[in-house]
C-alpha positions as CSV (number, residue, x, y, z in Angstrom):
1,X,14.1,1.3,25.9
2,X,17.1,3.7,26.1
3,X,16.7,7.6,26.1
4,X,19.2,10.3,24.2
5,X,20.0,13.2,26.7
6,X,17.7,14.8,24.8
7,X,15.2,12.8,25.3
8,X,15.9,12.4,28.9
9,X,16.2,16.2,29.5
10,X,12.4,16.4,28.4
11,X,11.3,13.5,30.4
12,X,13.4,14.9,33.5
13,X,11.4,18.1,33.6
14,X,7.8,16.5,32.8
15,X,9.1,14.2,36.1
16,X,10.2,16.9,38.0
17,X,7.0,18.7,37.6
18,X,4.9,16.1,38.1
19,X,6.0,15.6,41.7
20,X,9.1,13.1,40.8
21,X,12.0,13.2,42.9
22,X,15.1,15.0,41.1
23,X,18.1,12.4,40.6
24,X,21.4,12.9,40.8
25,X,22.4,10.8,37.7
26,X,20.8,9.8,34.5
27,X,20.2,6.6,34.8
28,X,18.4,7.2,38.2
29,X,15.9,9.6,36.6
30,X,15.6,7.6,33.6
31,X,14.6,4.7,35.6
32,X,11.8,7.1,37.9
33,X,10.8,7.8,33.8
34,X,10.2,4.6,32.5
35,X,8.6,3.4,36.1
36,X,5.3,4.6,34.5
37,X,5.4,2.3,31.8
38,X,6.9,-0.7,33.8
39,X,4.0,-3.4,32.6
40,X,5.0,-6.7,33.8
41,X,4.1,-9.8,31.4
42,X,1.0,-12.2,33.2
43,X,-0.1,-15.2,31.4
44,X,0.3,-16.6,28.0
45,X,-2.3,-14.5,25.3
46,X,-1.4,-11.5,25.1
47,X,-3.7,-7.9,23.1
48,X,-2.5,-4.5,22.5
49,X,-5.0,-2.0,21.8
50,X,-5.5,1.3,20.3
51,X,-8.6,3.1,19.1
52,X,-10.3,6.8,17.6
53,X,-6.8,7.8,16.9
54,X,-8.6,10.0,14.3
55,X,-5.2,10.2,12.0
56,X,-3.3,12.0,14.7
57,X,0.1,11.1,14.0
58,X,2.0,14.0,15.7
59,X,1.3,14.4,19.6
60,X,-1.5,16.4,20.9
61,X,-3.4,17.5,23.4
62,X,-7.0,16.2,24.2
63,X,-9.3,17.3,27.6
64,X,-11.8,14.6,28.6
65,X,-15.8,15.8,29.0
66,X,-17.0,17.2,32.2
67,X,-20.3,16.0,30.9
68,X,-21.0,12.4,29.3
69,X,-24.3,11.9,31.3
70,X,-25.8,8.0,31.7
71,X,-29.2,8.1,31.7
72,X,-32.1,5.6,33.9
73,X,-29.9,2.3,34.1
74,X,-26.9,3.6,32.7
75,X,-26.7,6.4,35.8
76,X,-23.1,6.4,37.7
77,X,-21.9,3.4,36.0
78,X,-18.9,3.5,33.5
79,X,-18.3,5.1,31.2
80,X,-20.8,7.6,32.6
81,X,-18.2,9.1,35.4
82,X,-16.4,12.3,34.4
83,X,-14.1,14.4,36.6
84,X,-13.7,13.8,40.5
85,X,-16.4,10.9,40.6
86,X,-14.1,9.2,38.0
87,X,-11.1,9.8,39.9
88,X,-13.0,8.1,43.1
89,X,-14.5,5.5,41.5
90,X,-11.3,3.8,40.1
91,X,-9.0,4.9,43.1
92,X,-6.9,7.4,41.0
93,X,-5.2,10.2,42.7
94,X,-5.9,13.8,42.2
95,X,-3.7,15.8,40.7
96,X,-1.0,13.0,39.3
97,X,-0.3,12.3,35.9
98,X,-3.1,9.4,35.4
99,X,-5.8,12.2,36.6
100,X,-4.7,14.5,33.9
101,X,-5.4,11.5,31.4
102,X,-8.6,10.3,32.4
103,X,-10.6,13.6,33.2
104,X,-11.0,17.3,32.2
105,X,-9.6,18.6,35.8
106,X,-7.6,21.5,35.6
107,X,-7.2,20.5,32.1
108,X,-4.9,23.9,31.0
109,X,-2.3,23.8,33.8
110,X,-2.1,20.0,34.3
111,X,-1.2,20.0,30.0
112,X,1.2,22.5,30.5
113,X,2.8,20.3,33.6
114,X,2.9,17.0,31.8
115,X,2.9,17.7,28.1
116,X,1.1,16.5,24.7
117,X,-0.5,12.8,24.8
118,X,-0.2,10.5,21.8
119,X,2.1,10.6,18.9
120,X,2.4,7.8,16.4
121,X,6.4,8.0,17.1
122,X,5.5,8.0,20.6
123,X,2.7,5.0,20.4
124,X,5.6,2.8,18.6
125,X,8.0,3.0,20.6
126,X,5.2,2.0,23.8
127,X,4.3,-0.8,21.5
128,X,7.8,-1.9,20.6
129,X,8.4,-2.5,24.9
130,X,5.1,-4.0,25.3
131,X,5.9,-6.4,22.9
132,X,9.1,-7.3,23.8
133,X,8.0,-9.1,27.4
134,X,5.0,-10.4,25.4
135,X,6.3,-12.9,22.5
136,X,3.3,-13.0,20.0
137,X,1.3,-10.5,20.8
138,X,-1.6,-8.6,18.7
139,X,-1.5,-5.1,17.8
140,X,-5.6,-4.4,17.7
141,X,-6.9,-1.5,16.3
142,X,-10.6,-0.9,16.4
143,X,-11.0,2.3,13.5
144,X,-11.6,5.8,13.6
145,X,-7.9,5.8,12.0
146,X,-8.1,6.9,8.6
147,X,-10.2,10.4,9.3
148,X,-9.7,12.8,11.3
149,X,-6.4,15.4,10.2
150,X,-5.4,17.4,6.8
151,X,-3.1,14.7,5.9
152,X,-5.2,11.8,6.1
153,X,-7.6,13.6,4.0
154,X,-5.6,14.7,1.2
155,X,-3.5,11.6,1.0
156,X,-6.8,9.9,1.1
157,X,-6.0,7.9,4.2
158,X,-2.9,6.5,2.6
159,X,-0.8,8.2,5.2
160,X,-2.5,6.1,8.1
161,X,-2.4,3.2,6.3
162,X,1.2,3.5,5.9
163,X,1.8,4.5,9.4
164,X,0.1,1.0,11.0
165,X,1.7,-0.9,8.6
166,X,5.1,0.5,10.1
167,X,3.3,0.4,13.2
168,X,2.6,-3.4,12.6
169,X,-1.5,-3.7,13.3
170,X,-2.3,-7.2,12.9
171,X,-6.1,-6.7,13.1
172,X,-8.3,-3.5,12.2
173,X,-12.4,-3.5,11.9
174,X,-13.9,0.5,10.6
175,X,-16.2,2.8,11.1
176,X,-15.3,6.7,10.2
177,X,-12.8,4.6,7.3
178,X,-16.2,3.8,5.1
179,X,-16.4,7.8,4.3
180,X,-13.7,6.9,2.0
181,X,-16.2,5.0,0.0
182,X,-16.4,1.4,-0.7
183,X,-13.7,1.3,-3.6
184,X,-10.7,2.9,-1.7
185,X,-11.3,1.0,1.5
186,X,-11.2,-2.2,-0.4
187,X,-8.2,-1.0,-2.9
188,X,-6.3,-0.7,0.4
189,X,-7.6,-4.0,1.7
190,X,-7.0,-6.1,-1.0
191,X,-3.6,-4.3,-1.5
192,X,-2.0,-2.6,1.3
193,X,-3.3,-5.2,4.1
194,X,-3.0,-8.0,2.3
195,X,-1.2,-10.6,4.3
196,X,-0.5,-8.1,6.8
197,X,-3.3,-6.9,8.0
198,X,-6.7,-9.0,9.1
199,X,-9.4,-6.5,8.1
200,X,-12.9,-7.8,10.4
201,X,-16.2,-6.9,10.1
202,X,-18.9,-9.7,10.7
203,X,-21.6,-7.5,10.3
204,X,-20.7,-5.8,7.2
205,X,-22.6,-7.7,4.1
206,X,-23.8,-7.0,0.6
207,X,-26.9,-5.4,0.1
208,X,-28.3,-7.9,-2.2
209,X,-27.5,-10.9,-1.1
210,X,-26.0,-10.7,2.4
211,X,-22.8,-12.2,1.9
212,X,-20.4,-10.9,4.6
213,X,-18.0,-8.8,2.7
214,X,-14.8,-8.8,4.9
215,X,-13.8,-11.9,6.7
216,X,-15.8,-12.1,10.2
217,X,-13.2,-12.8,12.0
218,X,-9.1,-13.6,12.3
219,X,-8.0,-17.3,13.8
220,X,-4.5,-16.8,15.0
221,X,-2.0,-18.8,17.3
222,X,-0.1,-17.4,20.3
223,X,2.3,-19.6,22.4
224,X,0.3,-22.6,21.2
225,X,-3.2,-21.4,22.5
226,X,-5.6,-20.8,19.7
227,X,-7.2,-17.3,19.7
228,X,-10.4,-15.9,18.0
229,X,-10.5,-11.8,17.0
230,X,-13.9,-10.8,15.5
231,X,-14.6,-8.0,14.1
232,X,-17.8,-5.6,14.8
233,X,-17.6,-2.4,12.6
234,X,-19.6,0.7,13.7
235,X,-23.6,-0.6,13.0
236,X,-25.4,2.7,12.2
237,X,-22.3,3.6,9.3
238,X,-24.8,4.2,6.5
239,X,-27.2,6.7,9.0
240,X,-24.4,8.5,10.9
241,X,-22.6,9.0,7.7
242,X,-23.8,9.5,4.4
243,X,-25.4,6.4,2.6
244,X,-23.5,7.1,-1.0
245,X,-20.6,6.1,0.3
246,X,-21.6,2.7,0.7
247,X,-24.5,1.9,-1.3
248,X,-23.5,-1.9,-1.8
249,X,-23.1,-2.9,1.9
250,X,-25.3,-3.2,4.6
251,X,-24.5,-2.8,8.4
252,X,-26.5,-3.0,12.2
253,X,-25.9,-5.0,14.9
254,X,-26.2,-8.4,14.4
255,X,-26.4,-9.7,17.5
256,X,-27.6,-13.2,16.0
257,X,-25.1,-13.2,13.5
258,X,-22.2,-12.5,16.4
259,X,-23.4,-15.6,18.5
260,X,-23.2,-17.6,15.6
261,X,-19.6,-16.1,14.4
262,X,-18.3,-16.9,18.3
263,X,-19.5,-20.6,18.5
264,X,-18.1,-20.9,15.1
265,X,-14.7,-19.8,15.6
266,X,-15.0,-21.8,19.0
267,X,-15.9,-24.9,17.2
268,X,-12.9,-24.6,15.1
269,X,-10.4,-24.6,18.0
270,X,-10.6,-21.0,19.4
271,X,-9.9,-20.9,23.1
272,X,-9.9,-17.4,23.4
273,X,-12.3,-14.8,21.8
274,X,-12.0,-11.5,22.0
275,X,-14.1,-9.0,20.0
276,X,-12.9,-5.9,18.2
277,X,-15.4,-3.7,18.5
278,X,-16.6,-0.1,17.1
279,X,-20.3,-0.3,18.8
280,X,-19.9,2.3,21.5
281,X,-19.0,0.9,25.0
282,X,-23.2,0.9,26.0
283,X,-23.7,-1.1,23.2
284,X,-20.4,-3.2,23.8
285,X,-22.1,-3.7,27.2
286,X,-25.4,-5.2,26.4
287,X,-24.1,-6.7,23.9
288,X,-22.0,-8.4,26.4
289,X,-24.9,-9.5,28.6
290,X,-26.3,-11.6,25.2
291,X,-24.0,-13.3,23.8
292,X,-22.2,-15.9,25.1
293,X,-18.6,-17.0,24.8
294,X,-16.7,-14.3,24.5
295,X,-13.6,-13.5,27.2
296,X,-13.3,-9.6,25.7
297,X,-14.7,-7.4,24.2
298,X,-12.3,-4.0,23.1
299,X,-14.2,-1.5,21.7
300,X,-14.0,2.1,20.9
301,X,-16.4,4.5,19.2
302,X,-17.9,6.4,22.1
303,X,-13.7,8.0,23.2
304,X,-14.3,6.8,26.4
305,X,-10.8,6.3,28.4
306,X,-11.8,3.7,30.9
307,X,-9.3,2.7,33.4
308,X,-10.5,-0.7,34.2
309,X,-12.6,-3.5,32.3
310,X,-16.3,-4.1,33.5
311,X,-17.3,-7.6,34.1
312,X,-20.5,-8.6,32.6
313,X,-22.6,-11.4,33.2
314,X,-24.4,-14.0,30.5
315,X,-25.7,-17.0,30.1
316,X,-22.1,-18.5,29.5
317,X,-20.1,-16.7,31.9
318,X,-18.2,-13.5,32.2
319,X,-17.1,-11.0,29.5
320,X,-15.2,-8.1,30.2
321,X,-15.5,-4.7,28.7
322,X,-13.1,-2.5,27.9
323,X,-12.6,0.8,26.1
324,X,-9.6,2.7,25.2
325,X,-10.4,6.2,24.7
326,X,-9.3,8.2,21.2
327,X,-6.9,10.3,19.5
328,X,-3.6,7.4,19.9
329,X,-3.5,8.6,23.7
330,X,-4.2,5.4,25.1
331,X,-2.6,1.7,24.8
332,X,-4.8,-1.1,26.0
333,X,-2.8,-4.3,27.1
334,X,-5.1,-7.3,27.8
335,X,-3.2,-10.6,29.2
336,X,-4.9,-14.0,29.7
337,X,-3.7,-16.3,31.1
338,X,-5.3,-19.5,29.6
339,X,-4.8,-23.3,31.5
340,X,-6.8,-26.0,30.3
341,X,-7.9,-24.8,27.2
342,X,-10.2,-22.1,29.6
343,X,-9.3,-18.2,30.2
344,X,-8.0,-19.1,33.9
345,X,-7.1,-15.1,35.1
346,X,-6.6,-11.6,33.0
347,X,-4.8,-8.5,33.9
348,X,-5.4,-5.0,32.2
349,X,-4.2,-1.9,31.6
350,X,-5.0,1.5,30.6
351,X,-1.8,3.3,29.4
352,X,-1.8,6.8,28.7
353,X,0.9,7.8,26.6
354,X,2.9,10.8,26.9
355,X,4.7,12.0,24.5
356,X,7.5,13.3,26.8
357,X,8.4,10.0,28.8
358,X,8.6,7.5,25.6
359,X,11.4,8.8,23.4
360,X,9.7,9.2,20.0
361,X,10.5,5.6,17.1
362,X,13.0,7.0,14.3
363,X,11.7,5.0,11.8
364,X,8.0,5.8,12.5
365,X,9.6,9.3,13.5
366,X,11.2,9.0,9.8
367,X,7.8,8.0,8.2
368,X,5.6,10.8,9.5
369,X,7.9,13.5,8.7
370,X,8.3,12.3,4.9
371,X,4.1,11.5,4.7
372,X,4.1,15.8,6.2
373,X,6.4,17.3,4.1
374,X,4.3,18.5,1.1
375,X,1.5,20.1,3.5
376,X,4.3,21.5,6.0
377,X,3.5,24.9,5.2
378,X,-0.3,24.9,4.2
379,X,-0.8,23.3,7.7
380,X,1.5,25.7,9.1
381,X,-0.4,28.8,8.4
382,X,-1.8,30.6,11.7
383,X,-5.2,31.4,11.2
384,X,-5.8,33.3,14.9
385,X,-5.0,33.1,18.5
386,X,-7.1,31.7,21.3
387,X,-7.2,33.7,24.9
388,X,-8.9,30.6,25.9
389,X,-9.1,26.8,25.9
390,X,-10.7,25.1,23.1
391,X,-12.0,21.7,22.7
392,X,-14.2,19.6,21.4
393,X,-16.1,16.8,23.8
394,X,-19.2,17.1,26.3
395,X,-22.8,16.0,25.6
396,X,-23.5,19.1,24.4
397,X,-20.9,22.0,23.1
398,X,-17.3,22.4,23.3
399,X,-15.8,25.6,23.0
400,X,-14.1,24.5,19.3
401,X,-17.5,23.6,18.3
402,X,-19.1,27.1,19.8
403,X,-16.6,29.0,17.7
404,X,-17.7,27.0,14.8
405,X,-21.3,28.0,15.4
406,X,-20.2,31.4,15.8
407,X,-18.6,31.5,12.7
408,X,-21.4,29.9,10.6
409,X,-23.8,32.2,12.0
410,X,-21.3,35.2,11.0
411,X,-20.5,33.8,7.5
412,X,-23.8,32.7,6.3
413,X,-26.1,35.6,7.9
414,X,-28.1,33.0,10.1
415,X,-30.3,32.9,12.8
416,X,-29.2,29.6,13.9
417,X,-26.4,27.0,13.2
418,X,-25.9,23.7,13.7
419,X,-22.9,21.9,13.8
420,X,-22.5,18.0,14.7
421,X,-21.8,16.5,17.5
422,X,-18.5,14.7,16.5
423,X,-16.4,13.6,19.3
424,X,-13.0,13.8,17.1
425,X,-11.0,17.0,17.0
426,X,-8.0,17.7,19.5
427,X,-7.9,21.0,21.9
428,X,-5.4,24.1,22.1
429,X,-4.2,25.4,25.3
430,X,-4.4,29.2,26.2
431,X,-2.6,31.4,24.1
432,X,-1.9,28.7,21.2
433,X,-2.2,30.4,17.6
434,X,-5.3,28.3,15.7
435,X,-3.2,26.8,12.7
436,X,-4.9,25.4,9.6
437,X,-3.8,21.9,10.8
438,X,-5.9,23.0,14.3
439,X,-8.9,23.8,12.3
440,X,-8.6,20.7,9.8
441,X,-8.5,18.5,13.5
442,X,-11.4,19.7,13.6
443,X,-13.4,19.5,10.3
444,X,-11.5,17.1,8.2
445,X,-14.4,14.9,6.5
446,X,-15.0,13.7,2.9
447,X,-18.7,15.5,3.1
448,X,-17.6,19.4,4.1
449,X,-20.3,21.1,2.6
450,X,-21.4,24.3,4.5
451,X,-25.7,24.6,3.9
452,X,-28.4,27.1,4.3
453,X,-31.7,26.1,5.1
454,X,-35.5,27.8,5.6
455,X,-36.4,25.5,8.7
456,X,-40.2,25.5,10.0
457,X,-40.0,25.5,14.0
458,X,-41.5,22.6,13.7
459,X,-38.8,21.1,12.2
460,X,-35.8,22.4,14.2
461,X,-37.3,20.5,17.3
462,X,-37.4,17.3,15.0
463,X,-33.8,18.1,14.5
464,X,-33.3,18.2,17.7
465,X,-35.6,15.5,19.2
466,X,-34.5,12.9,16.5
467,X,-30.2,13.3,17.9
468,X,-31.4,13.5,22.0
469,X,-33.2,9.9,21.0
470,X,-29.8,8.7,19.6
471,X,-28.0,9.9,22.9
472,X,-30.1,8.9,25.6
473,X,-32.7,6.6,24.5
474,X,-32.8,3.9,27.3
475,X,-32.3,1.1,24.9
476,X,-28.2,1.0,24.1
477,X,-29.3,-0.7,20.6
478,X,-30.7,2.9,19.5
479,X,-27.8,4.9,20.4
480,X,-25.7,5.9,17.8
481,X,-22.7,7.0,20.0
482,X,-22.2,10.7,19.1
483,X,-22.9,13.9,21.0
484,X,-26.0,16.2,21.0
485,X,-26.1,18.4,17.7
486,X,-24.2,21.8,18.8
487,X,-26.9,24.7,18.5
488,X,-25.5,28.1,18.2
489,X,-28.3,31.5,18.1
490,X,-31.1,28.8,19.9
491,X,-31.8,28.1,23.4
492,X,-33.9,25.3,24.8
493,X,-34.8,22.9,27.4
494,X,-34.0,19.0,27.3
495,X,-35.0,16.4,29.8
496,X,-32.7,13.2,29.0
497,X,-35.1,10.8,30.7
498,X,-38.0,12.0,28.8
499,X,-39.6,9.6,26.3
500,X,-39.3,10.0,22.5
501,X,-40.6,13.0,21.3
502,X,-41.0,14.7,24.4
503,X,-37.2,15.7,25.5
504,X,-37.1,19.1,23.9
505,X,-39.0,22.0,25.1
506,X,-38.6,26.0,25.6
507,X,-36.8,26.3,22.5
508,X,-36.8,30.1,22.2
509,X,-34.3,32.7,20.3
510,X,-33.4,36.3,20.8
511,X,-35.4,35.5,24.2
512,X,-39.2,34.9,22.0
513,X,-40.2,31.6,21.9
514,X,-39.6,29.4,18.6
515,X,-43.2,29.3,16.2
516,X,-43.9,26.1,14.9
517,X,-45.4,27.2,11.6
518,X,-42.6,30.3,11.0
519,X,-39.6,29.9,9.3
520,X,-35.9,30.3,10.5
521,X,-32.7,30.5,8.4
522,X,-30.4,27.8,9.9
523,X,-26.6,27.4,8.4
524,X,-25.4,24.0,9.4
525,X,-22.4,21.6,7.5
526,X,-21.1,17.9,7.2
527,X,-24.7,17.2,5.5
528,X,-25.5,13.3,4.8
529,X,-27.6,13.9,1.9
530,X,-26.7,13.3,-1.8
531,X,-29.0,16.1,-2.5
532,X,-26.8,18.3,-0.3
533,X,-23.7,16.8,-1.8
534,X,-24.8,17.4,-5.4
535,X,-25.4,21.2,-4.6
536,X,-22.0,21.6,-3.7
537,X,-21.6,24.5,-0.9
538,X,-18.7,25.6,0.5
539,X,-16.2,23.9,2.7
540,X,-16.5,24.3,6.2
541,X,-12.8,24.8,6.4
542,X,-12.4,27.6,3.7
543,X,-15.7,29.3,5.6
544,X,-13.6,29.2,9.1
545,X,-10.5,29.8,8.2
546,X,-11.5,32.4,6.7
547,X,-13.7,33.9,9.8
548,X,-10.6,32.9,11.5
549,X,-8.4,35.6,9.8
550,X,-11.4,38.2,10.0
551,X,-11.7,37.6,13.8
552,X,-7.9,37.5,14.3
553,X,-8.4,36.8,18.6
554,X,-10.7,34.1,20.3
555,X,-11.9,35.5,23.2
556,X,-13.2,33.4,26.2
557,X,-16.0,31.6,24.3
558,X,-19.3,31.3,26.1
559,X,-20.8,27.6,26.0
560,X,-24.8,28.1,24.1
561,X,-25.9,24.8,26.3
562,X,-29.3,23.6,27.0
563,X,-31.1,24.1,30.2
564,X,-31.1,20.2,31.7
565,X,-33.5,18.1,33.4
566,X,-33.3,15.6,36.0
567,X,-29.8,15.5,36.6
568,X,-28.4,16.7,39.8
569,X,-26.1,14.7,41.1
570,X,-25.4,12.7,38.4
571,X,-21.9,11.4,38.6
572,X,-21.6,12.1,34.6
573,X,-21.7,15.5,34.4
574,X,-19.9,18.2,36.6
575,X,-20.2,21.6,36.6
576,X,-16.8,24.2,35.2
């Protein structure tokens, strides 16, 4: 890797404030630089992976939660750790550049001393050196990669599709790439990938007679050791996301289906396996504790950055765990090391990428701004300024998501909003203007539509009773993986431990308890219904942007969060 002295100019001051010794020379301080990413190569299989990028292809920035509460079983264990019990649990450092990657801490100063994460550009070239010391190696990436930016919607993912081909994935399985709908996500399998890319899914089969749709799984050889990757696509697509977009396909778990993929692909020669997940790492982790002979599982979904892999016991041995965060700012790098047909040993690593230490790829560099250059403009356009940091990740609000309840409950003339718990959207320091690109981080989905509806009481602590159940029911099979619904106008009371049904209480607004029998006008968007699709309403974008430009200045946003139960002291959520 070899920096211009432009290059090296920005990676000497990201060094130099990040506690690096000045140099004297270049080639001193280019070496202190690249000492971050100095990876040395261990065994003889060898997995790079990347997850959630969410179609980020420029860099960004992206704060971790201060709250991602485990719940019963699940308490202080990864990836339930946020902040300083994080930082102490894994032996990290306070206040050094890894902190800054894996927690929320000082989130606005530490982004200001190290730079944006990520960056397609950015991830290349990491790849490109990784690769290098590691003949063979697979470029994994588990989905989330065709959603998430202006681009990707309006090109209709064709943009992402582009970029990992120059990127050079090898294997993909989906989740958030379904909203496309079944046509376009098999035009661009049957096309694009074809004999590029493996596309996995063995839990993805037809609804009439269950035939697995996509292949379950990818047979490859590296340095003459045989090597399984199968693929497990996001199980609850079709009840997270709207059913019409795949009508012909049915999803879940599978957990019988996986056993049988894994001895399958063993019995035809595979002496590693290593599963390419989209579950959710709790899921990933029981899961792992069932089914026998797999060495890995890499999964994604949930945006959990985890530094290290967890080992998990079953009845055939050991799988480790890992999870690589979201939005292209992390690189996972797997090595086995496999003697006698058997995983002997493994090393792994976590890499955050920053955009400022790896020169940026010219040819992905090349790519991204040719696939930007018709929206240049229309992304360009500032919508407002923010006095305070915005973002989007925590259990229960982030301060993006709070001004989009503020602005539903402006633009519709609501008593209460809702707005989903996504975990996707990037964040904006202090000071930054909101630009239309900002906002379409933030609400770039094939299903906009804004909606008004006459909701009984009774019915709002459904709502709400129905999405605590898919966070923090004790059984990781039920969890869907996403964040608690974001209420703006309502306050209440949830206990995370309670049983179904019974987490929600004191739900009150304007101070006066909520009426089950009386009616409440609630404005709400990203609807899963055909019903709501077929009635249209207004794109959440062109409703913000447009309470944006009337608003003009985001003042310090005030979180609406729920009073919580039951959990002092736990190590997943820390107080700001």
């Amino acid at each position: 890797m070899s920096f211009s002295r432009r290059e090296f100019l920005q990676a000497l001051a990201v060094a130099s404030a990040g506690g690096m010794s000045l140099q004297s020379n270049f080639s001193h301080a280019q070496s202190a630089a690249q000492k971050f990413y100095d990876l040395p190569k261990f065994g003889n299989v060898h997995f790079l992976h990347f997850t959630d990028c969410h179609a980020q292809l420029l860099p960004i920035y992206f704060r971790e939660p201060n709250v991602n509460l485990g719940i019963g079983a699940q308490e202080g264990k990864p990836p339930h750790l946020v902040g300083e019990y994080l930082l102490k649990f894994y032996g990290v450092k306070p206040g050094t550049r890894d902190a800054h990657a894996f927690t929320y801490l000082d989130f606005a100063s530490a982004a200001k001393t190290y730079g944006k994460v990520g960056g397609f550009a950015h991830l290349a070239t990491l790849v490109k050196q990784i690769k290098a010391s590691r003949p063979g190696a697979l470029l994994l990436d588990g989905g989330d990669t065709w959603q998430g930016s202006g681009t990707a919607l309006w090109t209709n993912g064709q943009d992402m599709v582009d970029a990992c081909l120059a990127m050079g994935v090898d294997v993909m399985t989906p989740h958030w790439e379904m909203t496309l709908g079944e046509k376009r996500v098999m035009e661009i399998v049957e096309k694009d990938f074809r004999g590029k890319v493996s596309f996995v899914a063995q839990n993805i089969k037809t609804a009439d007679f269950g035939d697995a749709v996509f292949a379950p799984y990818a047979m490859k050889t590296m340095n003459g050791v045989q090597v399984a990757v199968v693929g497990q696509a996001f199980p609850y697509t079709p009840i997270a996301n709207p059913r019409y977009f795949t009508p012909n396909w049915t999803f879940g778990i599978q957990e019988e289906n996986m056993q049988k993929v894994v001895d399958e692909a063993r019995a035809k020669g595979a002496k590693v396996v290593v599963v390419l997940s989209h579950n959710g790492m709790d899921v990933d982790l029981k899961m792992a504790s069932r089914v026998r002979g797999i060495d890995a599982i890499m999964g994604g979904h949930t945006h959990d950055g985890v530094p290290a892999p967890v080992k998990v016991k079953n009845p055939g041995g050991v799988t480790l765990v890992t999870n690589a965060g979201s939005n292209g700012k992390f690189l996972g790098v797997l090595d086995f090391d496999v003697k006698g047909g058997k995983v002997s040993d493994f090393r792994y690593k976590l890499l955050p990428v920053f955009s400022n230490l790896l020169p940026a790829d010219a040819g992905m560099s090349a790519l991204i701004k040719k696939i930007r250059a018709p929206y240049e403009s229309k992304l360009a356009e500032k919508l407002a300024v923010t006095d305070g940091l915005l973002y989007r990740r925590g259990n229960f609000n982030g301060s993006f998501d709070q001004v989009i309840l503020d602005g539903l409950l402006k633009q519709k003339n609501a008593e209460i909003s809702f707005s989903p718990g996504f975990r996707w959207g990037t964040s904006l320091l202090p000071g930054e203007s909101i630009t239309m690109e900002h906002l379409l981080d933030q609400t770039a989905i094939t299903y906009p539509y804004t909606t008004v509806t006459n909701m009984s009481g009774e019915m709002i602590k459904t709502v709400l009773e129905d999405v605590a159940d898919n966070l923090f029911n004790p059984d990781p099979y039920y969890q869907q993986g996403g964040d608690m619904v974001r209420v703006g106008g309502l306050q209440y009371t949830i206990d995370p431990a309670g049983g179904a049904g019974k987490r929600i209480s004191e739900m009150r607004l304007n101070g006066n308890l909520i009426e089950a029998g009386k009616t409440y006008k609630v404005a709400g968007w990203a609807p899963v219904s055909e019903e709501a699709k077929n009635a249209g309403g207004e794109a959440i974008w062109d409703l913000m942007a447009r309470h944006l430009r009337e608003v003009k200045t985001i003042k310090a946003v005030k979180l609406n969060e729920p009073v919580i139960k039951g959990v002092k002291g736990n190590p997943g959520m820390a107080p700001i």
